[in-house]
ChimeraX commands (.cxc) that place a marker at each C-alpha (Angstrom):
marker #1 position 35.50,-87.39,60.62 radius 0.5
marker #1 position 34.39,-83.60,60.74 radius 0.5
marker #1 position 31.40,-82.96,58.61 radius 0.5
marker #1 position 32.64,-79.47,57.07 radius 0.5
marker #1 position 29.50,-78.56,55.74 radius 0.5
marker #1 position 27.50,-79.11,59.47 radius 0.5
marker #1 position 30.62,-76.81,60.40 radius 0.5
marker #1 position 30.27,-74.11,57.41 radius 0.5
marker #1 position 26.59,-73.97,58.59 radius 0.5
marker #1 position 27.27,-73.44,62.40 radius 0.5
marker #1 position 29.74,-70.95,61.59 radius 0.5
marker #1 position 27.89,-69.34,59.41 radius 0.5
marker #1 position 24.59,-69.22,61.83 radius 0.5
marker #1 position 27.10,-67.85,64.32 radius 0.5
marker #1 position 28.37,-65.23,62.52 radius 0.5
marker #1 position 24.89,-64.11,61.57 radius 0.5
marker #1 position 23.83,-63.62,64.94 radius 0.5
marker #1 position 26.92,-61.86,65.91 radius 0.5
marker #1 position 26.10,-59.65,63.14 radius 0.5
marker #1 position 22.65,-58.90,64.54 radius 0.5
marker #1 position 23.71,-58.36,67.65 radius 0.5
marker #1 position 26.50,-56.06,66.64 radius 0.5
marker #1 position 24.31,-54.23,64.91 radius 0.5
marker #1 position 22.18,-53.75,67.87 radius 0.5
marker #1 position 24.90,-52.59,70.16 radius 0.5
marker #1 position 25.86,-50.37,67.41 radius 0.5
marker #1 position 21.93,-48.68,67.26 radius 0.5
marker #1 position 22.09,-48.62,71.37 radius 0.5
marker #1 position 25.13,-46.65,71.00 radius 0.5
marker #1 position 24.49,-43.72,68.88 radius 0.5
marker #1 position 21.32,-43.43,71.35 radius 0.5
marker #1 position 21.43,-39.24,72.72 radius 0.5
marker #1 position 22.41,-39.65,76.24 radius 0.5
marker #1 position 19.98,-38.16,78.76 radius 0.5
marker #1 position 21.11,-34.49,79.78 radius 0.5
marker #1 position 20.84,-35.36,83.98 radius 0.5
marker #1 position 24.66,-35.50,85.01 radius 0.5
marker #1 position 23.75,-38.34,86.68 radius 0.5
marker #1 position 21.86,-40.71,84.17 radius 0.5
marker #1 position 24.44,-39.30,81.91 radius 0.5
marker #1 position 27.34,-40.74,83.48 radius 0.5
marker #1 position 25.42,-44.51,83.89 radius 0.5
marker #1 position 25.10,-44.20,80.89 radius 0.5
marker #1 position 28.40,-43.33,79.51 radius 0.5
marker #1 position 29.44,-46.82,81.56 radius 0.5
marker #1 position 26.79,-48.62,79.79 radius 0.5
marker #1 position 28.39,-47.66,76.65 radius 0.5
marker #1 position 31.58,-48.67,77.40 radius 0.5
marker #1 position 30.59,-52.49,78.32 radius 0.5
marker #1 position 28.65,-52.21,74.91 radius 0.5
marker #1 position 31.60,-51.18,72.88 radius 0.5
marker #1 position 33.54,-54.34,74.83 radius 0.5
marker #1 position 30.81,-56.39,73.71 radius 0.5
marker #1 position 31.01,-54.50,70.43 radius 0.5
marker #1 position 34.84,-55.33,70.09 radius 0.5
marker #1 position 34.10,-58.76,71.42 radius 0.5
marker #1 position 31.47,-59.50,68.75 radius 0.5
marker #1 position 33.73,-58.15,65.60 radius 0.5
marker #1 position 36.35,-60.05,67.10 radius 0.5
marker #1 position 34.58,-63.35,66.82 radius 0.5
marker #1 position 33.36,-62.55,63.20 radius 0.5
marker #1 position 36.76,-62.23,61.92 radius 0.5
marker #1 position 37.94,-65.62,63.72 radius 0.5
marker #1 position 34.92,-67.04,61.93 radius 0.5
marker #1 position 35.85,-65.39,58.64 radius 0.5
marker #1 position 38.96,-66.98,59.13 radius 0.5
marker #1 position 38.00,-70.38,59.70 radius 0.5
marker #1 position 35.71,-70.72,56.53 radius 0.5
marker #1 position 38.57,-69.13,54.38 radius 0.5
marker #1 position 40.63,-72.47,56.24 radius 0.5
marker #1 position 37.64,-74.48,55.28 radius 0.5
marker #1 position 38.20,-73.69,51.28 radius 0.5
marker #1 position 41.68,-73.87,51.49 radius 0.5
marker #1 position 41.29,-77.37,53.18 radius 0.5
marker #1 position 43.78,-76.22,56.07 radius 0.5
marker #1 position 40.74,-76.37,58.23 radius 0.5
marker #1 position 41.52,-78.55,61.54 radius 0.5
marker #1 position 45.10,-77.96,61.03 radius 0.5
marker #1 position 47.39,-76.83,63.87 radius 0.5
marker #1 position 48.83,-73.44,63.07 radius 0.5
marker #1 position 51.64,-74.41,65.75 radius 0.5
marker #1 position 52.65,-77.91,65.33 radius 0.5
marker #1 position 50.99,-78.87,61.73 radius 0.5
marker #1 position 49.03,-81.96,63.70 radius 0.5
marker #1 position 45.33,-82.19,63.09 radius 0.5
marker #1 position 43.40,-80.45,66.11 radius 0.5
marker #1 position 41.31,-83.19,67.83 radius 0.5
marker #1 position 37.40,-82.74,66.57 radius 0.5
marker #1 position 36.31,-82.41,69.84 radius 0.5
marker #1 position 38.17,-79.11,70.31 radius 0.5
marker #1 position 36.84,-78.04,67.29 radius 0.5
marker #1 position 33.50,-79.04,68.06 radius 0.5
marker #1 position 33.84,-77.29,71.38 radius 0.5
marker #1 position 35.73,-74.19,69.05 radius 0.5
marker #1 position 35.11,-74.16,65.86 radius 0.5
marker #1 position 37.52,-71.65,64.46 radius 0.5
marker #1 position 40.17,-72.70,67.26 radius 0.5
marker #1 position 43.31,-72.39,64.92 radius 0.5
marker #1 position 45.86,-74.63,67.29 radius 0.5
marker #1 position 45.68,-77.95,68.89 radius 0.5
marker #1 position 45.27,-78.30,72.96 radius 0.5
marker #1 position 49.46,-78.76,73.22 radius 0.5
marker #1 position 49.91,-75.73,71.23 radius 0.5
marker #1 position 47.22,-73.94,72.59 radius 0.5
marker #1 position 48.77,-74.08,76.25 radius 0.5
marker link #1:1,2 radius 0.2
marker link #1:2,3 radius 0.2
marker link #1:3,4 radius 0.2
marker link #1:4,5 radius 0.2
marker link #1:5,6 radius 0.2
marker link #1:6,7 radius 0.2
marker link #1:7,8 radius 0.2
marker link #1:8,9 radius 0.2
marker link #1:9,10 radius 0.2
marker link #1:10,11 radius 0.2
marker link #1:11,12 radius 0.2
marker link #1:12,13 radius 0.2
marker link #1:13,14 radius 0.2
marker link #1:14,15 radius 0.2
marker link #1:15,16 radius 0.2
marker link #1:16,17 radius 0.2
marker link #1:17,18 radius 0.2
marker link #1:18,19 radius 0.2
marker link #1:19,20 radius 0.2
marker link #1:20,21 radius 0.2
marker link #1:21,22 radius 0.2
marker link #1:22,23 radius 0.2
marker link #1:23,24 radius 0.2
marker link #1:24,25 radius 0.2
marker link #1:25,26 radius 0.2
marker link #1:26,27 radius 0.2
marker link #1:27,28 radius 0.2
marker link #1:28,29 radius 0.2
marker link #1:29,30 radius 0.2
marker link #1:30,31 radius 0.2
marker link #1:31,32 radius 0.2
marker link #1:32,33 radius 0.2
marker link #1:33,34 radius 0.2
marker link #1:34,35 radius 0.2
marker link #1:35,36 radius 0.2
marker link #1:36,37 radius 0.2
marker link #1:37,38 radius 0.2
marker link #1:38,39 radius 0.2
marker link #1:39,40 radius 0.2
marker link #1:40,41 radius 0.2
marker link #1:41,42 radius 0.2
marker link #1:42,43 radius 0.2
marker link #1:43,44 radius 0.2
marker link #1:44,45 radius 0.2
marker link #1:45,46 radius 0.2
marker link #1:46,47 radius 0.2
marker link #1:47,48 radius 0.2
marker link #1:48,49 radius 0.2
marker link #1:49,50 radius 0.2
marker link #1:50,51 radius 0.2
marker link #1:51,52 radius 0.2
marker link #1:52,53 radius 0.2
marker link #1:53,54 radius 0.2
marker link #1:54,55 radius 0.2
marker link #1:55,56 radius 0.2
marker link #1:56,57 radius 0.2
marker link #1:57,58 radius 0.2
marker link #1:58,59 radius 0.2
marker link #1:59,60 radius 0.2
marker link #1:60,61 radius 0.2
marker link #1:61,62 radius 0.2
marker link #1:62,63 radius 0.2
marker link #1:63,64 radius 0.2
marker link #1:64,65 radius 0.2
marker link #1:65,66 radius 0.2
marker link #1:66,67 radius 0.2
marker link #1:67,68 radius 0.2
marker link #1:68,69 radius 0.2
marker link #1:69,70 radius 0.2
marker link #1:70,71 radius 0.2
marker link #1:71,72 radius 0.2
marker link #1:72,73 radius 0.2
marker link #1:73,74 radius 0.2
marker link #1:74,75 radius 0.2
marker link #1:75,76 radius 0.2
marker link #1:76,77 radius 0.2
marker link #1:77,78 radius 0.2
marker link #1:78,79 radius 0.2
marker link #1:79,80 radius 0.2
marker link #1:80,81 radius 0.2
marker link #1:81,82 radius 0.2
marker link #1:82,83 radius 0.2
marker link #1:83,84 radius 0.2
marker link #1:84,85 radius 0.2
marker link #1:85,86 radius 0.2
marker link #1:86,87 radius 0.2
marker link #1:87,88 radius 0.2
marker link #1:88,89 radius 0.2
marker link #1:89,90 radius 0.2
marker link #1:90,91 radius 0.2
marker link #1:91,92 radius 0.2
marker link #1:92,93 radius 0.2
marker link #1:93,94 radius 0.2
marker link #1:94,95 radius 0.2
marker link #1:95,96 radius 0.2
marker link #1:96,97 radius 0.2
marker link #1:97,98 radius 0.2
marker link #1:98,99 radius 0.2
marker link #1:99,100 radius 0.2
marker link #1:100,101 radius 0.2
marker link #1:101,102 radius 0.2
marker link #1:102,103 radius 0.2
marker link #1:103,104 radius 0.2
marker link #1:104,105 radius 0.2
view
């Protein structure tokens, strides 16, 4: 059986360090871009994998949010699709995976 607190901890390490790092992108990216056309335009690239990382980030946060609001509503490991439990293996692997393997497919 799924030790919920073990799994309110991970998630909650998780999110921290998304948080961090989220925060970093966000610093990186209010950085004054250098005024050579050509360094400017690198770096204008740059920016836009950091905002995908940016987006990327946020969007893991809020499935993590998500999951610990499951967690105290004890629908945690519940299959939004079928209503079967969602192997612990697939939650191990995904913690805030909201359908079971079938489902998922």
């Amino acid at each position: 059986m799924l030790n919920l607190k073990k799994v309110e901890a991970k998630l909650g390490a998780r999110m921290e360090d998304l948080g961090v790092r989220v925060d970093q992108i966000e610093h990186e990216l209010r950085e004054p871009h250098s005024q050579d056309f050509g360094e400017n335009a690198t770096e204008s690239e740059g920016d836009e994998v950091l905002e995908g990382l940016e987006e990327a980030g946020l969007d893991e946060i809020n499935q993590i949010r998500a999951a610990l609001t499951r967690i105290k509503k004890e629908s945690y490991g519940v299959c939004s699709g079928c209503g079967e439990n969602i192997p612990e293996g697939r939650l191990e692997a995904l913690p805030y995976a909201t359908t079971c393997v079938n489902c998922a497919k």
